[in-house]
C-alpha positions in Angstrom: -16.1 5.2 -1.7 -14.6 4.4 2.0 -17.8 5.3 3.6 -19.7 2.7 1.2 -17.0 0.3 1.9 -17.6 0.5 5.7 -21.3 0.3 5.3 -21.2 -2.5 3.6 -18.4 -4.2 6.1 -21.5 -2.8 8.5 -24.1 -4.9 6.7 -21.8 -8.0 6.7 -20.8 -8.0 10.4 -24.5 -6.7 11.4 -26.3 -9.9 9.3 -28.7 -7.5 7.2 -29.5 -4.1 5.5 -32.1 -2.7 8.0 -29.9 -3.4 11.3 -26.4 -1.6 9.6 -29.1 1.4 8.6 -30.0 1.4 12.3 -27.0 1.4 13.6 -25.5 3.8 11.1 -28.7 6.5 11.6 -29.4 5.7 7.7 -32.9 5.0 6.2 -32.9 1.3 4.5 -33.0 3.1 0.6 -30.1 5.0 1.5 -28.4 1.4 2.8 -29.8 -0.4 -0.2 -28.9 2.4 -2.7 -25.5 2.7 -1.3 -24.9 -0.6 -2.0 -26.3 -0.9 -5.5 -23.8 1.9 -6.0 -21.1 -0.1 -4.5 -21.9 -3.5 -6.6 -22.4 -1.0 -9.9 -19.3 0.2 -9.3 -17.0 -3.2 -9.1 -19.4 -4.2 -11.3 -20.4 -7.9 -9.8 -23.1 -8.5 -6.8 -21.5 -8.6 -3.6 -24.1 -10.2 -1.6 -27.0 -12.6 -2.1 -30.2 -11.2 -0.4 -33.2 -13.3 0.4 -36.4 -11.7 2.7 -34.6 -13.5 5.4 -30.7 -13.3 5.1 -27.8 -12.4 3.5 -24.8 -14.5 2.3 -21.6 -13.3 0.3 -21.0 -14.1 -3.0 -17.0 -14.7 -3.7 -16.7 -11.3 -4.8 -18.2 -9.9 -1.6 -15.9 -12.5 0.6 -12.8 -10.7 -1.3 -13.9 -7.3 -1.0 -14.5 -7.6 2.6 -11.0 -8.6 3.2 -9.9 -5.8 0.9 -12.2 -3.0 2.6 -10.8 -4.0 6.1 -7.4 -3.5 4.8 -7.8 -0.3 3.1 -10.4 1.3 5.9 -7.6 0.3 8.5 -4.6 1.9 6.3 -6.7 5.2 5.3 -7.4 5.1 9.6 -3.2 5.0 9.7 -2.9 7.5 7.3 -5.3 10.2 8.9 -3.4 9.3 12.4 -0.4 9.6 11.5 -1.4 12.9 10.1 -3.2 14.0 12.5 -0.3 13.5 14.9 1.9 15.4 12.5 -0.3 18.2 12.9 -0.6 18.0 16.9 3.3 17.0 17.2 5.8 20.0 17.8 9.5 19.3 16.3 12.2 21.4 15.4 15.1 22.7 16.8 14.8 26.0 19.5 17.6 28.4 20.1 17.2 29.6 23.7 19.9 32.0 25.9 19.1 32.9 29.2 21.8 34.0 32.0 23.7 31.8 33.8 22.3 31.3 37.0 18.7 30.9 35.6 19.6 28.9 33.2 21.7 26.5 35.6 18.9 26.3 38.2 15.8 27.0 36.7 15.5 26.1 32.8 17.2 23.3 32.2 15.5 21.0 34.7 12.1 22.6 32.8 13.8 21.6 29.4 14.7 18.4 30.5 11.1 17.1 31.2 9.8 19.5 28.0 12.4 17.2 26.0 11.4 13.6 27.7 7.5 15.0 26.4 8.8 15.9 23.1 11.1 14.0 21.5 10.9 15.6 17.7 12.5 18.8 19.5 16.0 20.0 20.0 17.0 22.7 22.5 20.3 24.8 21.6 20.5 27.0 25.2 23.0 29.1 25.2 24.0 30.7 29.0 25.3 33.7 29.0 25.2 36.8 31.4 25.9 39.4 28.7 23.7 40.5 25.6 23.0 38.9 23.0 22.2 39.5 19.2 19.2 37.8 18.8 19.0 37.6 15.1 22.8 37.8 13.9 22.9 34.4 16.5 19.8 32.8 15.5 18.0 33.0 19.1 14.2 31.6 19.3 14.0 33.5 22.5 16.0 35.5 25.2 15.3 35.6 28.7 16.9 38.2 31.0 16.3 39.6 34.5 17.6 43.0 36.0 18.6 45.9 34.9 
């Protein structure tokens, strides 16, 4: 349904049938059937089609406001998944000694956090061990012996 919506948003902007095929890589029956299907579906006719041009009937007008409203809202909705998907979030328990921690990863956390908002860091800095899963820790860095 949303691909025969934006062809036929195609064929409006694009003044005709052939010229939205063209653009689209579609023959003209596939453009003309698709839109049969379209008009057989809201059952009304959409557009008036002479050999030379096309108009809108009042049903067309209000279903090309309607397909630009729901084409851009489906386009929010795949975003905004989409960026779910790509986004990290969540909360990280980290403990790493004191020294490294101090000098070296906190200033990387810092700009790892300005990057990604959605995530929390817990860093815990300690020179001694640690029990990884009675304290929750993500990850454990340590150096020496």
């Amino acid at each position: 349904m949303l691909d025969n919506l934006r062809l036929f948003l195609q064929i409006v902007e694009k003044g005709g049938l052939a010229v939205a095929g063209r653009e689209l890589g579609l023959a003209s029956t596939t453009v003309s059937e698709r839109l049969s299907a379209l008009e057989a579906h809201y059952n009304v006719r959409l557009l008036t089609r002479t050999t030379r041009s096309i108009s809108l009937t009042d049903e067309g007008r209000e279903l090309v406001v309607g397909a630009r409203r729901l084409l851009a809202e489906a386009e929010e909705i795949e975003a905004r998944i989409k960026l779910g998907v790509e986004k990290i979030s969540g909360s990280i328990r980290l403990s790493a000694p004191i020294n490294l921690g101090r000098n070296q990863i906190v200033p990387m956390l810092d700009i790892f956090m300005s990057e990604n908002r959605e995530v929390t860091v817990d860093l815990t800095l300690s020179d001694g061990n640690v029990d990884l899963v009675g304290q929750g820790i993500d990850l454990a860095l340590r150096y020496g012996d």
